[in-house]
C-alpha positions as CSV (number, residue, x, y, z in Angstrom):
1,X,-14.9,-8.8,30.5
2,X,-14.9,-7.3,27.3
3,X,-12.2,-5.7,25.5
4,X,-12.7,-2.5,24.3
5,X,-11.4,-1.3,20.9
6,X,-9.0,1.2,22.8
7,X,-7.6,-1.7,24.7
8,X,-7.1,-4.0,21.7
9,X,-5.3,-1.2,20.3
10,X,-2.9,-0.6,23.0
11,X,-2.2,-4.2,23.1
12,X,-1.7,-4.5,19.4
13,X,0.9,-1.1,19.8
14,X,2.8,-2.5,23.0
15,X,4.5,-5.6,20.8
16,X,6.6,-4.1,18.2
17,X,7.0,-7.1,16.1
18,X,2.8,-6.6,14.7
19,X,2.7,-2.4,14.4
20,X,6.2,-2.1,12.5
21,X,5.5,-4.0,9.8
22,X,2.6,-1.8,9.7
23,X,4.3,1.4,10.4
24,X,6.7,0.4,7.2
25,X,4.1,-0.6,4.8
26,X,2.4,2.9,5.4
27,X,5.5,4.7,5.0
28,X,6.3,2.8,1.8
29,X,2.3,3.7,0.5
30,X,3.1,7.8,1.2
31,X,6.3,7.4,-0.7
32,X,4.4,6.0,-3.6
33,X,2.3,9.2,-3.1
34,X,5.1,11.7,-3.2
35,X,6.6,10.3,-6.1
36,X,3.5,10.3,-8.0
37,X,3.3,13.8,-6.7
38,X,6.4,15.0,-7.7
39,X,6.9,12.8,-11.0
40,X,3.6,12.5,-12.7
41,X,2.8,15.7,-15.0
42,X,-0.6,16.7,-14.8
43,X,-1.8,16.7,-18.1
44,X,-5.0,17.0,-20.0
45,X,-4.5,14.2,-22.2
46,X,-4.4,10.9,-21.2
47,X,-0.9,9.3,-19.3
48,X,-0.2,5.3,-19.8
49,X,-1.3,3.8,-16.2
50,X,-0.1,0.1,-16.6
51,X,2.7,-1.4,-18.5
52,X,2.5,-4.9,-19.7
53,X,5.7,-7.0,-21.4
54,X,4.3,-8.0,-23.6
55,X,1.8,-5.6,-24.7
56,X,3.6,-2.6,-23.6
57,X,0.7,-0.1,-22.1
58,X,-2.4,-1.6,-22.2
59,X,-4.4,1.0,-19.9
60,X,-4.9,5.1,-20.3
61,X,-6.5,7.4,-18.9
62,X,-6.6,10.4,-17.2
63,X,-3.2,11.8,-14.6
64,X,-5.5,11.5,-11.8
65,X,-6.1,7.6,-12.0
66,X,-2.7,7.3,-11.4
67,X,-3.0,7.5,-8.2
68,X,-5.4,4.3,-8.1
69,X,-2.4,2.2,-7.0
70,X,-1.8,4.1,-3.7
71,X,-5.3,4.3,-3.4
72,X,-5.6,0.5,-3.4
73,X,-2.5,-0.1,-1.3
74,X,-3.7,2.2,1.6
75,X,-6.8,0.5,1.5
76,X,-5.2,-2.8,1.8
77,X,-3.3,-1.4,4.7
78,X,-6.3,-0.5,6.5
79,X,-8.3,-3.6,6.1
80,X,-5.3,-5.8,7.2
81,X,-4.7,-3.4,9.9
82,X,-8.5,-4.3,11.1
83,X,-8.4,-8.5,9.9
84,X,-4.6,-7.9,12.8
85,X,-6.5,-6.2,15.6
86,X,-9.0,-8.6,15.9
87,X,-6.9,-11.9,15.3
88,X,-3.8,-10.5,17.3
89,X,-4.8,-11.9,20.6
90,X,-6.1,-15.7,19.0
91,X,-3.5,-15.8,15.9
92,X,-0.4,-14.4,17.0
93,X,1.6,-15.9,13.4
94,X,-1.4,-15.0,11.5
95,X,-0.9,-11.2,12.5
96,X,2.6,-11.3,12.0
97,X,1.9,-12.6,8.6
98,X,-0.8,-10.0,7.8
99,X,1.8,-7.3,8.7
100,X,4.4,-8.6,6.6
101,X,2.2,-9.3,3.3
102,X,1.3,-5.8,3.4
103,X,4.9,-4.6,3.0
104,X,5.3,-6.9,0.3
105,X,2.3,-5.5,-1.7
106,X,4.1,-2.0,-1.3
107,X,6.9,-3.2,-2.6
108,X,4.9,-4.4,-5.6
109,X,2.8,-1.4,-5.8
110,X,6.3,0.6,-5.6
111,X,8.1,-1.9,-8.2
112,X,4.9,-1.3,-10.3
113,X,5.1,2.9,-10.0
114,X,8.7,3.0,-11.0
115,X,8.4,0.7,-14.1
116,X,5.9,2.9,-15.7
117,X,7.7,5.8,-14.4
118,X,11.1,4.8,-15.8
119,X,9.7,4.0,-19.0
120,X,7.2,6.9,-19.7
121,X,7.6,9.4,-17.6
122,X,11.8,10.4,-18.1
């Protein structure tokens, strides 16, 4: 018999260890949100949106594009989220994996927001 996606979901949400990774990375992503939110002016002219080392900023544009990072990062969540509920019954480690590489891309995303806050945006 056939799994339906309800049931794959309620597995996937009955072992702790694959949804709180999950749970965290998502929470980490709407942070990145507020603070962009509360830190970013909006501004007709164009904001720096990436710092490089040794550049310095190397991309501007408009507020709004900003927000391309948490953009990105909740699609990443999602996609993994899908890749873990159709491997978590075959590739238990695999999942686990999954679910911890996505909070580490938050953290980068994060790491990423606050440099170019800190430095441009006091």
């Amino acid at each position: 018999m056939k799994d339906t996606f309800l049931d794959t979901l309620f597995n996937f949400f009955s072992k702790p260890i694959l949804y709180w990774p999950f749970l965290i990375s998502l929470i980490l992503n709407i942070l990145i949100w507020i603070i962009l939110l509360i830190k970013v002016p909006v501004s007709g002219s164009g904001i720096p949106l990436h710092y490089n080392i040794y550049f310095g900023i190397d991309w501007f544009g408009s507020w709004v594009m900003v927000f391309t990072y948490p953009f990105v990062g909740i699609l990443i969540i999602i996609i993994n989220f899908l890749i873990s509920l159709k491997l978590q019954l075959k590739e238990v480690f695999l999942t686990k994996l999954i679910g911890f590489f996505n909070i580490l891309i938050q953290l980068i995303l994060l790491l990423g927001i606050a440099t170019l806050l800190l430095n441009y945006f006091k």
